[in-house]
N, CA and C atoms of all chains as a GROMACS GRO file, in nm:
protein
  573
    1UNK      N    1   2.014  -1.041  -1.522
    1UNK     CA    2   1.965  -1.097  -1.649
    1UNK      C    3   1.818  -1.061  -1.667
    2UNK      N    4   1.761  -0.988  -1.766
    2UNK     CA    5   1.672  -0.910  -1.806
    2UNK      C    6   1.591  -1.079  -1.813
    3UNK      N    7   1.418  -1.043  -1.823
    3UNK     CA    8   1.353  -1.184  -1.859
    3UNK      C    9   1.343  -1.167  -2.022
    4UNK      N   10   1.258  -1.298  -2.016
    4UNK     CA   11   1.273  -1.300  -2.181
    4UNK      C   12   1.164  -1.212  -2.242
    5UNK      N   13   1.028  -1.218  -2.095
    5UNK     CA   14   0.915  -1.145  -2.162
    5UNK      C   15   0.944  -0.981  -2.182
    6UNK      N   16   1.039  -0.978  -2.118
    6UNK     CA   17   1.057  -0.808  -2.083
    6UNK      C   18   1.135  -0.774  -2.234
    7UNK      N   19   1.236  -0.845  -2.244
    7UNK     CA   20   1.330  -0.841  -2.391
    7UNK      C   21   1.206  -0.829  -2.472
    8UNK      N   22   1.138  -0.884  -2.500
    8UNK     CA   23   1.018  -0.906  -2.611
    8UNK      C   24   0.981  -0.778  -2.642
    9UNK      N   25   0.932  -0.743  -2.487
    9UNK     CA   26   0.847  -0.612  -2.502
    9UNK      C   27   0.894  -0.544  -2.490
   10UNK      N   28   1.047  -0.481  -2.491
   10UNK     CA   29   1.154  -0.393  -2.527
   10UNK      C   30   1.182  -0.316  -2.399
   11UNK      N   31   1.134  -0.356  -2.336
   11UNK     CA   32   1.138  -0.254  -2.198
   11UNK      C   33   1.222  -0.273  -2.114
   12UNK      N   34   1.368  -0.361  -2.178
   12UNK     CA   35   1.484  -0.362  -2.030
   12UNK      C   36   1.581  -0.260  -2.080
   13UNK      N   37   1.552  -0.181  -2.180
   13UNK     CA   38   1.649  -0.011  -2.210
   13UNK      C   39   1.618   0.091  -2.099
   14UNK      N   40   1.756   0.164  -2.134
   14UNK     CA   41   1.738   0.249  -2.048
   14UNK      C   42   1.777   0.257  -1.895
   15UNK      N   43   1.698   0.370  -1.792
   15UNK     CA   44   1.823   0.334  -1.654
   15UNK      C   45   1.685   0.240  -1.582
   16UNK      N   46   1.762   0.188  -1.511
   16UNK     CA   47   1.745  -0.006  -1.447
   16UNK      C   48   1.652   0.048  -1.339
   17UNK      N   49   1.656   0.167  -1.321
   17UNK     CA   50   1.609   0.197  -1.130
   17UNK      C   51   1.488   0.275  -1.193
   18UNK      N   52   1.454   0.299  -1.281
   18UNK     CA   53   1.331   0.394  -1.342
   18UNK      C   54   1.245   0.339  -1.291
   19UNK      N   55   1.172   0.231  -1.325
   19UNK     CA   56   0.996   0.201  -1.272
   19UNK      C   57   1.021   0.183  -1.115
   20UNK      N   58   1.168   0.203  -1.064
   20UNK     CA   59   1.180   0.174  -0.884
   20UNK      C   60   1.104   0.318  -0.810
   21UNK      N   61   1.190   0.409  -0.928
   21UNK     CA   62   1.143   0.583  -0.870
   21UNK      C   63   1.040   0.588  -0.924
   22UNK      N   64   0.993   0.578  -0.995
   22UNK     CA   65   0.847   0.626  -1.066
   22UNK      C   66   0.770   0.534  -1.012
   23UNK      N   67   0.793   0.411  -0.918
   23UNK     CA   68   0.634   0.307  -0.868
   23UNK      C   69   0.656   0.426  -0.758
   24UNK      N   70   0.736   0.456  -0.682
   24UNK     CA   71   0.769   0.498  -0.556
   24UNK      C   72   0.688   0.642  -0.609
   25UNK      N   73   0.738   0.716  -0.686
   25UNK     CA   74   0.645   0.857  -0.700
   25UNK      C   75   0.544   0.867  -0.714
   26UNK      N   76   0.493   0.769  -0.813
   26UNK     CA   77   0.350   0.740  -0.822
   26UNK      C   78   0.333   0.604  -0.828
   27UNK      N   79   0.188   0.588  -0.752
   27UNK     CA   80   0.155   0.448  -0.717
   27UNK      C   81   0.134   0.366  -0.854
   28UNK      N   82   0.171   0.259  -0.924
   28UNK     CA   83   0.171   0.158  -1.033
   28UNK      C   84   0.225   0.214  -1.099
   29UNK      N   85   0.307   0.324  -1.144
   29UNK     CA   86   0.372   0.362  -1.284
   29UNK      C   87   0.445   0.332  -1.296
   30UNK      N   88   0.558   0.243  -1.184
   30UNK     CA   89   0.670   0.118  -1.258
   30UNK      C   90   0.603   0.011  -1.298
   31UNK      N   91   0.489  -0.064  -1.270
   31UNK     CA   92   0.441  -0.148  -1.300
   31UNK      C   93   0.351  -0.127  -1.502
   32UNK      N   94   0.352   0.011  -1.501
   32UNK     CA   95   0.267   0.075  -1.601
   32UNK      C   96   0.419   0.059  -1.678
   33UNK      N   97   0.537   0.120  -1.616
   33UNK     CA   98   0.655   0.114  -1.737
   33UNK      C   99   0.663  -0.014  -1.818
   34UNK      N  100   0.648  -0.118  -1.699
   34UNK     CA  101   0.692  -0.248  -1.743
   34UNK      C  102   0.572  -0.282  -1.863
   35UNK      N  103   0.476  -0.228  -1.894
   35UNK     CA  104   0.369  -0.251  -1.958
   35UNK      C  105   0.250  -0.388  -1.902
   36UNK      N  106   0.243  -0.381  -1.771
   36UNK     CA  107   0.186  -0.460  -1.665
   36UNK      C  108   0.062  -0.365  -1.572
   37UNK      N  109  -0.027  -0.344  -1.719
   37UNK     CA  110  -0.170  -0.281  -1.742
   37UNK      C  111  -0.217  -0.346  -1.610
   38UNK      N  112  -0.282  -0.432  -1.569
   38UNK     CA  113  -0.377  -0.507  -1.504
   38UNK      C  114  -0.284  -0.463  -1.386
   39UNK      N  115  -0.206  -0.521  -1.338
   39UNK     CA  116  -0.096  -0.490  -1.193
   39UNK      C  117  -0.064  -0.360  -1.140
   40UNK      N  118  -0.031  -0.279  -1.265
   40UNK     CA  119  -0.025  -0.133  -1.239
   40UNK      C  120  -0.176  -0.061  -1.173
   41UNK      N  121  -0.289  -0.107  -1.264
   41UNK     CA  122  -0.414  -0.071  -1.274
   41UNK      C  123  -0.493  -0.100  -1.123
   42UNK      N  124  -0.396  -0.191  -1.057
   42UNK     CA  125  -0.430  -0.249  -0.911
   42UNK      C  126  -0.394  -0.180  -0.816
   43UNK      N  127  -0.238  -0.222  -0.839
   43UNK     CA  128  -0.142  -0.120  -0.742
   43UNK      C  129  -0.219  -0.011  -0.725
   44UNK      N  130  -0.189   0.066  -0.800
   44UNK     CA  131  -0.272   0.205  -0.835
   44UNK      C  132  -0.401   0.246  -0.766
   45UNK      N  133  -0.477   0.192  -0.806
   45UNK     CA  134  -0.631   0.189  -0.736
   45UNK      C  135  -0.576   0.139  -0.562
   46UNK      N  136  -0.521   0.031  -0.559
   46UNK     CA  137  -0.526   0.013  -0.349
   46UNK      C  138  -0.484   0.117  -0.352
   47UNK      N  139  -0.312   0.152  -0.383
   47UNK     CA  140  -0.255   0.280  -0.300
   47UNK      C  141  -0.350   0.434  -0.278
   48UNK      N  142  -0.363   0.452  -0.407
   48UNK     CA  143  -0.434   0.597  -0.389
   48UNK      C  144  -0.550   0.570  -0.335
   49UNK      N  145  -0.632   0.474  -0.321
   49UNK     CA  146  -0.780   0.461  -0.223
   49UNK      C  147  -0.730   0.458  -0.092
   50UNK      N  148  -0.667   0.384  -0.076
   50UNK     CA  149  -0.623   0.352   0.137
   50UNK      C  150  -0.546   0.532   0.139
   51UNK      N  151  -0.449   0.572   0.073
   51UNK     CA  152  -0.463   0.715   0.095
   51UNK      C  153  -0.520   0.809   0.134
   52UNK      N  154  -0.662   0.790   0.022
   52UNK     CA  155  -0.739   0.865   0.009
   52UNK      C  156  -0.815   0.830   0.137
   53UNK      N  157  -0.893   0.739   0.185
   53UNK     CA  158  -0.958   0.669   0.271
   53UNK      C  159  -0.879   0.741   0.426
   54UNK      N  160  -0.779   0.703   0.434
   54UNK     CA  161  -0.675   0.780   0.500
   54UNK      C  162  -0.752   0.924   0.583
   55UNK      N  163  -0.704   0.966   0.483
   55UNK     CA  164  -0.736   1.134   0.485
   55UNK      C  165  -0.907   1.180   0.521
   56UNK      N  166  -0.987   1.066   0.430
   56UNK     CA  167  -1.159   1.095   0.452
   56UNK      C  168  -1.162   1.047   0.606
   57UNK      N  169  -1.081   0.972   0.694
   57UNK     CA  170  -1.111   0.991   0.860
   57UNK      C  171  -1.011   1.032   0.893
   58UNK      N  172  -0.962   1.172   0.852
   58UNK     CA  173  -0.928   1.258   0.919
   58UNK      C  174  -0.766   1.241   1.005
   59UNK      N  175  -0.695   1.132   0.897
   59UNK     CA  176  -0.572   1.097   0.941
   59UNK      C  177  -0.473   1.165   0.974
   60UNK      N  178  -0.382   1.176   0.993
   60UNK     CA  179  -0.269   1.261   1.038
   60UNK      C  180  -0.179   1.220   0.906
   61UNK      N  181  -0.066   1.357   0.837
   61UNK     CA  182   0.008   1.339   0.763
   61UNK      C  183   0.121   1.381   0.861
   62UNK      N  184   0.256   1.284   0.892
   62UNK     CA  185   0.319   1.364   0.937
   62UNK      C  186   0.421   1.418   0.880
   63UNK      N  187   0.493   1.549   0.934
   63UNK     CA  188   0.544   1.588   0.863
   63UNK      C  189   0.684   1.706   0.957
   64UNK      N  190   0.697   1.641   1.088
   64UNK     CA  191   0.830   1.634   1.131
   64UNK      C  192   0.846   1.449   1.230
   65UNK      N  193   0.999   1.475   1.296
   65UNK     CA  194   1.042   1.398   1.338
   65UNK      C  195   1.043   1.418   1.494
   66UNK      N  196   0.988   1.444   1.547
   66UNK     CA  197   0.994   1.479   1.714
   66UNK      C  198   1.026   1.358   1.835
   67UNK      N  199   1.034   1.287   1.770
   67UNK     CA  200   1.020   1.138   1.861
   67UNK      C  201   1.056   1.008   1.762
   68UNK      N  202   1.085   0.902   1.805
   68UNK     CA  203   1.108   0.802   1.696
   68UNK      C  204   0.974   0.769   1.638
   69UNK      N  205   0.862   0.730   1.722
   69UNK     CA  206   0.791   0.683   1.685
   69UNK      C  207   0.696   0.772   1.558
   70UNK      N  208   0.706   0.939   1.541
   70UNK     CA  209   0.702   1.011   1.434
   70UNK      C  210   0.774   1.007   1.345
   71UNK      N  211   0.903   0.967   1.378
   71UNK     CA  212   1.015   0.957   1.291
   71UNK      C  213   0.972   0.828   1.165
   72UNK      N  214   0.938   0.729   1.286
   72UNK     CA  215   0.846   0.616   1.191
   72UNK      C  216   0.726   0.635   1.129
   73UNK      N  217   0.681   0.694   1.146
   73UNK     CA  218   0.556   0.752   1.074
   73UNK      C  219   0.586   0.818   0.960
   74UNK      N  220   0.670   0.917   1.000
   74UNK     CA  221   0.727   1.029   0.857
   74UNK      C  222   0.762   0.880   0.753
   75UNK      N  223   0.860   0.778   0.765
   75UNK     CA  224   0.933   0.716   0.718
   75UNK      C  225   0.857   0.631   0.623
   76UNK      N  226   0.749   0.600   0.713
   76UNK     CA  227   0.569   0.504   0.642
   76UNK      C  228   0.514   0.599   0.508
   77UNK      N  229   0.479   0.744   0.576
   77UNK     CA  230   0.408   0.844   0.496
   77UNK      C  231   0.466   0.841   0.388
   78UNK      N  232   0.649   0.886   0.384
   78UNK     CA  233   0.718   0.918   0.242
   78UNK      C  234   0.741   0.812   0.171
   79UNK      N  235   0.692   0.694   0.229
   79UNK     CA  236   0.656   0.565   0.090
   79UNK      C  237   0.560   0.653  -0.034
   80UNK      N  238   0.453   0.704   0.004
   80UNK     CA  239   0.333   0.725  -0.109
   80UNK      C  240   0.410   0.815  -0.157
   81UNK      N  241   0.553   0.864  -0.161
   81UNK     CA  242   0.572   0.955  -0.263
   81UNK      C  243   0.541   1.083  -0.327
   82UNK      N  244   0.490   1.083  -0.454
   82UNK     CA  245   0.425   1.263  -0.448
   82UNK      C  246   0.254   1.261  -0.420
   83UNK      N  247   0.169   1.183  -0.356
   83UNK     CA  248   0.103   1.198  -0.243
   83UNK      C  249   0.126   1.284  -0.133
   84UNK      N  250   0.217   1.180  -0.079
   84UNK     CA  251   0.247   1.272   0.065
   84UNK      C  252   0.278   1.405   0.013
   85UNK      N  253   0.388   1.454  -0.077
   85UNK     CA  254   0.430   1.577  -0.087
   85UNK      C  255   0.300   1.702  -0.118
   86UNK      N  256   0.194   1.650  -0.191
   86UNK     CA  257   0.092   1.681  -0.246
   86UNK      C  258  -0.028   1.715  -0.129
   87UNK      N  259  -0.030   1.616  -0.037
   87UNK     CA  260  -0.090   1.653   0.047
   87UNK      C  261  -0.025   1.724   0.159
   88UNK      N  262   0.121   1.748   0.152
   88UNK     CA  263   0.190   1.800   0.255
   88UNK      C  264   0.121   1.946   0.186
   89UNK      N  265   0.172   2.008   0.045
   89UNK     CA  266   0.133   2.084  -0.021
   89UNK      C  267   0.031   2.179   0.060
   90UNK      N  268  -0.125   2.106   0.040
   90UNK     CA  269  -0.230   2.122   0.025
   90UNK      C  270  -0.291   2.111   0.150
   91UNK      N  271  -0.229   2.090   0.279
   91UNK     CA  272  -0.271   2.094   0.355
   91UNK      C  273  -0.355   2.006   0.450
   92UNK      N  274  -0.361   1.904   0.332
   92UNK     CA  275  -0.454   1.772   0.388
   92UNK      C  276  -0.423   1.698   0.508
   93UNK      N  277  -0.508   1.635   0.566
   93UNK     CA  278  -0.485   1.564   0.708
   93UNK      C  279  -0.517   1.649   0.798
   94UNK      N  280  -0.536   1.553   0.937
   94UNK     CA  281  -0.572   1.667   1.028
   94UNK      C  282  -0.436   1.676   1.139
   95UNK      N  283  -0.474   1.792   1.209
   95UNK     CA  284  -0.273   1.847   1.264
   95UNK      C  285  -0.338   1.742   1.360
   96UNK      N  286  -0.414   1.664   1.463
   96UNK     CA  287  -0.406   1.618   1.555
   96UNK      C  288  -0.555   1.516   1.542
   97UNK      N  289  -0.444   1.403   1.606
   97UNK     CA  290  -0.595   1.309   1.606
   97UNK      C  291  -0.676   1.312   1.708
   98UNK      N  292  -0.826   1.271   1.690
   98UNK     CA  293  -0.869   1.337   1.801
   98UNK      C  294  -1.002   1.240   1.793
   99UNK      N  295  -1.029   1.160   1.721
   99UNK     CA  296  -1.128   1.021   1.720
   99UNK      C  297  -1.086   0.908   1.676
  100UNK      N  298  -1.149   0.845   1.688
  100UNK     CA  299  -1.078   0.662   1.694
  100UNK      C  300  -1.073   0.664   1.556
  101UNK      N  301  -1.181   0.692   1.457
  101UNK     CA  302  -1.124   0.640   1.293
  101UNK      C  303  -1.035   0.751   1.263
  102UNK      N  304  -0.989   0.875   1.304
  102UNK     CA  305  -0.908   0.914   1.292
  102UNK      C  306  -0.739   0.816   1.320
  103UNK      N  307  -0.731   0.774   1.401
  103UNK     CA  308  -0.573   0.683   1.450
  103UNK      C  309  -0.649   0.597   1.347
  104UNK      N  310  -0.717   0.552   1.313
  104UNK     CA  311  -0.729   0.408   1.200
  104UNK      C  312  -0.677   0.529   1.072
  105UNK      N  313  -0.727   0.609   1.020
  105UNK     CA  314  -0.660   0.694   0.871
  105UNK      C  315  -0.518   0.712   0.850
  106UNK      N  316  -0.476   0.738   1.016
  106UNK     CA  317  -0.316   0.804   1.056
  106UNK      C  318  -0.285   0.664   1.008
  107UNK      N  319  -0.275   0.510   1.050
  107UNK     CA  320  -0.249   0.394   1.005
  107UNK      C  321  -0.277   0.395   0.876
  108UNK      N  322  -0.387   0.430   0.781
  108UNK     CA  323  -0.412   0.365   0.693
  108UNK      C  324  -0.302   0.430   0.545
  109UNK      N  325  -0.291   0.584   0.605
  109UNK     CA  326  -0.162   0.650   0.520
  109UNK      C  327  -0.048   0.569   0.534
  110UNK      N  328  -0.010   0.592   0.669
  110UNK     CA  329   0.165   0.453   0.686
  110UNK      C  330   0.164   0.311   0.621
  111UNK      N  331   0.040   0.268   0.626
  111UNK     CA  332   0.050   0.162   0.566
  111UNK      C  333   0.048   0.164   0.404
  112UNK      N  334  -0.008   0.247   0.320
  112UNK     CA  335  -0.044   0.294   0.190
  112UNK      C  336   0.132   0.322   0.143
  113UNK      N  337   0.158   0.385   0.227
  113UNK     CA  338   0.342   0.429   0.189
  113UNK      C  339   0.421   0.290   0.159
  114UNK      N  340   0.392   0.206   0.273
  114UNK     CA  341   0.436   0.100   0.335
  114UNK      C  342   0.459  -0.001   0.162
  115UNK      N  343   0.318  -0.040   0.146
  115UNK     CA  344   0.272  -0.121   0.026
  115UNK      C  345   0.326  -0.023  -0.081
  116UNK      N  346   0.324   0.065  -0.100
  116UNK     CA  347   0.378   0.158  -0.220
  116UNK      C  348   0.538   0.103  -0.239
  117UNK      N  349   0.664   0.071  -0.140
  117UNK     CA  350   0.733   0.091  -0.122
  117UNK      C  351   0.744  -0.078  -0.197
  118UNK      N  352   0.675  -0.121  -0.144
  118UNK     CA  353   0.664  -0.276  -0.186
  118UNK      C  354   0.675  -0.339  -0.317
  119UNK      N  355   0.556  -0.242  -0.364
  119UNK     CA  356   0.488  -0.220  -0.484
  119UNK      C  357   0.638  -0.212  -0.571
  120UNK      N  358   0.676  -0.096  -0.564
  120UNK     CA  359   0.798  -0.012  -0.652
  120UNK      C  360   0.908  -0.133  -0.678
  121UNK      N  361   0.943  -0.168  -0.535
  121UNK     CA  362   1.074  -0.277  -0.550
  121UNK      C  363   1.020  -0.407  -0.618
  122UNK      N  364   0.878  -0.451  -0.614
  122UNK     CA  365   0.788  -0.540  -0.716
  122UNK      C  366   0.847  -0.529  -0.852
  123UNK      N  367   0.793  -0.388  -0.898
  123UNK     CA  368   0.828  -0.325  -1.042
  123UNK      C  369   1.021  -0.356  -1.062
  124UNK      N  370   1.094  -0.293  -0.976
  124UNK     CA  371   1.236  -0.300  -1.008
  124UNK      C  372   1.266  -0.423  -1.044
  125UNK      N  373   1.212  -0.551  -0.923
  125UNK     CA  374   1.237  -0.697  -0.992
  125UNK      C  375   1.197  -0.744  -1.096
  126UNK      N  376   1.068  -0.689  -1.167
  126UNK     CA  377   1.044  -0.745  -1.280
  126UNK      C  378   1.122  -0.668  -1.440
  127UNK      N  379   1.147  -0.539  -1.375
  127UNK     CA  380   1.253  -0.459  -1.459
  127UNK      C  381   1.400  -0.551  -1.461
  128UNK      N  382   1.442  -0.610  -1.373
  128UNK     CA  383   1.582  -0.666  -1.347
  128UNK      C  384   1.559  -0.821  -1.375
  129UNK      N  385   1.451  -0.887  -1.404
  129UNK     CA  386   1.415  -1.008  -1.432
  129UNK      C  387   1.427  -1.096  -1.344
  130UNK      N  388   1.423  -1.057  -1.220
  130UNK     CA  389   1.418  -1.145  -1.104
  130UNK      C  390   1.319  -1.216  -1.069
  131UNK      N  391   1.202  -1.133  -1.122
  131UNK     CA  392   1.044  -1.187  -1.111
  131UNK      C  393   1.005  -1.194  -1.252
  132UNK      N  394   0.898  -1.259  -1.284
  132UNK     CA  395   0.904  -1.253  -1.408
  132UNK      C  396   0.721  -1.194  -1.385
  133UNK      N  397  -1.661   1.374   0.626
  133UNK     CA  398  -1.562   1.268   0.691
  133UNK      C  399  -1.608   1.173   0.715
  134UNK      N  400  -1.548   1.046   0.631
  134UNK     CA  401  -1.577   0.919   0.668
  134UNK      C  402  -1.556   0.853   0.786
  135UNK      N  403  -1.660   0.785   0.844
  135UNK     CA  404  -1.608   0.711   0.934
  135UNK      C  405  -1.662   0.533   0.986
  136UNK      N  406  -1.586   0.498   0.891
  136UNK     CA  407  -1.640   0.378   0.954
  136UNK      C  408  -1.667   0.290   1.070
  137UNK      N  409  -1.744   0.179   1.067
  137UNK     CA  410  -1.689   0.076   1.160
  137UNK      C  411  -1.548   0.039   1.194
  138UNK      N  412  -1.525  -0.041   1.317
  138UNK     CA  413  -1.421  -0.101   1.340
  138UNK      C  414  -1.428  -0.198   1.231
  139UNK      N  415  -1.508  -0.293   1.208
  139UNK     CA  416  -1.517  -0.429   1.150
  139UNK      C  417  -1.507  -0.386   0.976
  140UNK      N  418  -1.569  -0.239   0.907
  140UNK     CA  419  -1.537  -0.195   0.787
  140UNK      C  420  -1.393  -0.161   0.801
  141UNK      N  421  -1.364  -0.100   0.904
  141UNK     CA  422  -1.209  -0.024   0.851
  141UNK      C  423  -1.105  -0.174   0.852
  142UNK      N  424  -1.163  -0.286   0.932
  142UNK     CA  425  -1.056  -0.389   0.946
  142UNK      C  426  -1.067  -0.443   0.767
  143UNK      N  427  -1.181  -0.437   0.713
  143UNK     CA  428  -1.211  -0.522   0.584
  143UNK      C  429  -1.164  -0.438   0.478
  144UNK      N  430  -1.178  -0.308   0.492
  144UNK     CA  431  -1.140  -0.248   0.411
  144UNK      C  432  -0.947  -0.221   0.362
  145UNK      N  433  -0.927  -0.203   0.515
  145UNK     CA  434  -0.741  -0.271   0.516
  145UNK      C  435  -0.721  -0.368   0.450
  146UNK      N  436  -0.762  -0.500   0.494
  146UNK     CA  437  -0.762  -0.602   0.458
  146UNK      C  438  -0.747  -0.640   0.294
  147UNK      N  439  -0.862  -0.582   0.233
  147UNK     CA  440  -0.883  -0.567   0.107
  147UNK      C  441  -0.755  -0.566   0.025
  148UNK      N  442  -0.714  -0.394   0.089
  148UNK     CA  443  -0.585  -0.373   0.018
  148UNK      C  444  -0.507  -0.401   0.029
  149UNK      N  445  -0.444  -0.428   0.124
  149UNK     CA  446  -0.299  -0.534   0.149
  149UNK      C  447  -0.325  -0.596   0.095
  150UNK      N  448  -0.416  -0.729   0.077
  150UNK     CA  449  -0.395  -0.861   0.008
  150UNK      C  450  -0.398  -0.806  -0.123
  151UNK      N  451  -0.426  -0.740  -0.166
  151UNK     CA  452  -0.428  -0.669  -0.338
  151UNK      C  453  -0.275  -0.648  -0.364
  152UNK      N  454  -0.225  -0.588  -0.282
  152UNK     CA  455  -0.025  -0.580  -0.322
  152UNK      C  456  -0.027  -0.655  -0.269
  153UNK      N  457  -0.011  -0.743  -0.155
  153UNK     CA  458   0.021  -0.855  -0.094
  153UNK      C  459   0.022  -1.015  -0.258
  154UNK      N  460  -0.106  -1.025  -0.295
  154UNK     CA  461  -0.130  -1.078  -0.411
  154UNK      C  462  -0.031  -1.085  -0.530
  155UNK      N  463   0.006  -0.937  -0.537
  155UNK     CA  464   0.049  -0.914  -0.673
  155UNK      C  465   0.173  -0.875  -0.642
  156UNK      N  466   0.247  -0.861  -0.556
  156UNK     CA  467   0.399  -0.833  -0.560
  156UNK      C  468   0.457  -1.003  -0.491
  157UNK      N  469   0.400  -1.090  -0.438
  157UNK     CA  470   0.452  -1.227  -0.372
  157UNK      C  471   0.450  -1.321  -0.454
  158UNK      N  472   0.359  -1.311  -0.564
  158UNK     CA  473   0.342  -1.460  -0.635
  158UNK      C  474   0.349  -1.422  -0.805
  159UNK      N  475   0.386  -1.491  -0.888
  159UNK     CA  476   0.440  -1.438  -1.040
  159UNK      C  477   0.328  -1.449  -1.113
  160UNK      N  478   0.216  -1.592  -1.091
  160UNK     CA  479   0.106  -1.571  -1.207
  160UNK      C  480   0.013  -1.567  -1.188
  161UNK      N  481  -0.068  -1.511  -1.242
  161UNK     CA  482  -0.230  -1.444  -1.209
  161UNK      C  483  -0.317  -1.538  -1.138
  162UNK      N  484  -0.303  -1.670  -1.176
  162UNK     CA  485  -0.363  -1.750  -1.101
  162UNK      C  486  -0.324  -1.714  -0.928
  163UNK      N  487  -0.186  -1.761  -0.899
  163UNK     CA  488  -0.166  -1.745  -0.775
  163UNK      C  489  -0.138  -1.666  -0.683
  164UNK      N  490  -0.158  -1.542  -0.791
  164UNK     CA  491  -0.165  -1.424  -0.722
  164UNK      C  492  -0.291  -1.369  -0.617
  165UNK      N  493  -0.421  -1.435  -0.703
  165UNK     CA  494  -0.534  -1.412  -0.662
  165UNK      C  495  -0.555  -1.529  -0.554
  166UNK      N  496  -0.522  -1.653  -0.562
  166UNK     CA  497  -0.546  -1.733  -0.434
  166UNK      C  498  -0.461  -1.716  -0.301
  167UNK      N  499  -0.324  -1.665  -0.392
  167UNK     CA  500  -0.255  -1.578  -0.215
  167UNK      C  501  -0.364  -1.404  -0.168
  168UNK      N  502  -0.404  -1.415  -0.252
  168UNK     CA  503  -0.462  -1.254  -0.221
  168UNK      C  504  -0.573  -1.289  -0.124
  169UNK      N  505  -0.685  -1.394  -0.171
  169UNK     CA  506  -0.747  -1.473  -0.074
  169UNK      C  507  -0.722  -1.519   0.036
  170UNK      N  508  -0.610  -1.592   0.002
  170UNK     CA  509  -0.609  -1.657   0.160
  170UNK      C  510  -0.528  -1.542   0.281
  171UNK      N  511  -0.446  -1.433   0.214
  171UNK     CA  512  -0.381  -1.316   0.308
  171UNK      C  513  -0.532  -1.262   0.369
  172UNK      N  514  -0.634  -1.222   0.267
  172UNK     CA  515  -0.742  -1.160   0.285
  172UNK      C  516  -0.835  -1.244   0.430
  173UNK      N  517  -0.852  -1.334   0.387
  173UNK     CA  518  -0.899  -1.474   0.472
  173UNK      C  519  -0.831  -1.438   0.629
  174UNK      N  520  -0.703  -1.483   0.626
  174UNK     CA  521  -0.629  -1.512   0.748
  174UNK      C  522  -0.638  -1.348   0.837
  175UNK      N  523  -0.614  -1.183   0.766
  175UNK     CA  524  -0.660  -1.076   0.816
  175UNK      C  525  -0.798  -1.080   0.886
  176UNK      N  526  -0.861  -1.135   0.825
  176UNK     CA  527  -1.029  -1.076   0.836
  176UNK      C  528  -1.028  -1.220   0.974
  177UNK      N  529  -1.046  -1.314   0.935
  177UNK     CA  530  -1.034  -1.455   1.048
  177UNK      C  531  -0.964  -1.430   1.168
  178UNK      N  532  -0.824  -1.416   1.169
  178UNK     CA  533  -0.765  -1.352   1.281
  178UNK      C  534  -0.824  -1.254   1.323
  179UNK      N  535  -0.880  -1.178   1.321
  179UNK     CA  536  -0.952  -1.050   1.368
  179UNK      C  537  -1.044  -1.062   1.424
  180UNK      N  538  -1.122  -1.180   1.383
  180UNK     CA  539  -1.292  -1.215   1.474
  180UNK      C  540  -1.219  -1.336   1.560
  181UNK      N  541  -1.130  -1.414   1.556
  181UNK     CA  542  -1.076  -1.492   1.654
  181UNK      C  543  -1.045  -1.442   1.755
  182UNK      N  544  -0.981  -1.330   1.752
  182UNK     CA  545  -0.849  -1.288   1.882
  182UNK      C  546  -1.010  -1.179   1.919
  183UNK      N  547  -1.092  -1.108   1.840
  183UNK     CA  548  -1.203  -1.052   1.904
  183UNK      C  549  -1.293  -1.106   1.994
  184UNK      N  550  -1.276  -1.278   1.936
  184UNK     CA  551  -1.380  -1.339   2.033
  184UNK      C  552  -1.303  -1.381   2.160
  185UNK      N  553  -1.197  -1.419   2.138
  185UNK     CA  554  -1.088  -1.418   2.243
  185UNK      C  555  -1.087  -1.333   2.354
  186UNK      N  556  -1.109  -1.198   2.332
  186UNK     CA  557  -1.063  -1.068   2.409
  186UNK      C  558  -1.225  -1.081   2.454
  187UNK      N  559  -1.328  -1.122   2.350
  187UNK     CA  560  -1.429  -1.091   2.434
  187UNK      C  561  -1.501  -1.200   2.543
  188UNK      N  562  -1.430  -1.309   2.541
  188UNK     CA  563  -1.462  -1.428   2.642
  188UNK      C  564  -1.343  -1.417   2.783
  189UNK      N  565  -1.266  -1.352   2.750
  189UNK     CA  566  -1.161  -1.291   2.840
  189UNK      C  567  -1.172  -1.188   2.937
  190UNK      N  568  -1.201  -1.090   2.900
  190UNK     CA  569  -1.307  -0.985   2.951
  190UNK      C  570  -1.415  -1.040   3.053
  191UNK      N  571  -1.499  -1.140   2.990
  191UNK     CA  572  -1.602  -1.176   3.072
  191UNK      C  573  -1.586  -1.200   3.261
   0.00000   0.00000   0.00000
């Protein structure tokens, strides 16, 4: 059952899982579908800063599965969506950590995915009127 | 390359979690921002507790 504010603002058309893939691709743009300016405008700003922040100490992106505990990492990373792919792209991150705020960046990407992932299923509930 | 403190990179985490933490747990703006606080609070607090902990332990 769609909410009432969402009916108002016309935004329960269309397919149901949209602002789920689009918070997940990009950080707040399910929250931006829902027309949830201020929330999106948040989301948005943490995810892509702890990302970004991430990467400025020299974090690790990973980008196989060699072990579980990479396996969990990959699994953290592909929360941020076309981030990760973008920085898989481009080369960003460093292939090996090798200073202490470095393992804090490698964390601060997994966790950025982590909250992204959060974020998105946020957006789907308020798309599905579970949250209002 | 940035590199912070231990005690910046803990605040700076901190920050952002409670920012989605805030805004995906609680429905209205009001209580979004006082859960964002007190997640923020209990990160940053726990952190100088269990620090002072580890460092009277140590001794």
């Amino acid at each position: 059952m769609a909410s009432v504010e969402n009916k108002v603002a016309g935004v329960d058309k269309g397919f149901v899982y949209l602002p789920l893939i689009a918070g997940w691709l990009v950080p707040g743009a399910g929250h931006f579908l829902l027309r949830k300016w201020g929330r999106g405008a948040l989301v948005s700003l943490s995810i892509v800063c702890m990302f970004g922040l991430g990467l400025a100490m020299q974090g690790k992106i990973y980008s196989g599965a060699h072990d579980v505990l990479e396996m969990l990492g990959l699994v953290g990373d592909l929360g941020n969506g076309l981030l990760f792919f973008l920085g898989r792209a481009m080369g960003l991150g460093a292939d090996q950590v090798q200073v202490t705020t470095a393992d804090y960046g490698t964390r601060f990407i997994v966790v950025a995915g982590l909250l992204n992932v959060i974020s998105a299923v946020d957006a789907h509930n308020l798309r599905t009127g579970r949250k209002l | 390359m940035f590199r912070p403190s231990h005690f910046t990179a803990l605040v700076l985490f901190a920050l952002f979690a409670s920012v989605i933490f805030g805004i995906t747990m609680r429905e209205t703006p009001r209580r979004m921002v006082r859960y964002g606080v007190y997640c923020f609070s209990l990160f940053v607090g726990s952190a100088i507790v269990l620090s002072w902990l580890m460092y009277l332990i140590a001794r």
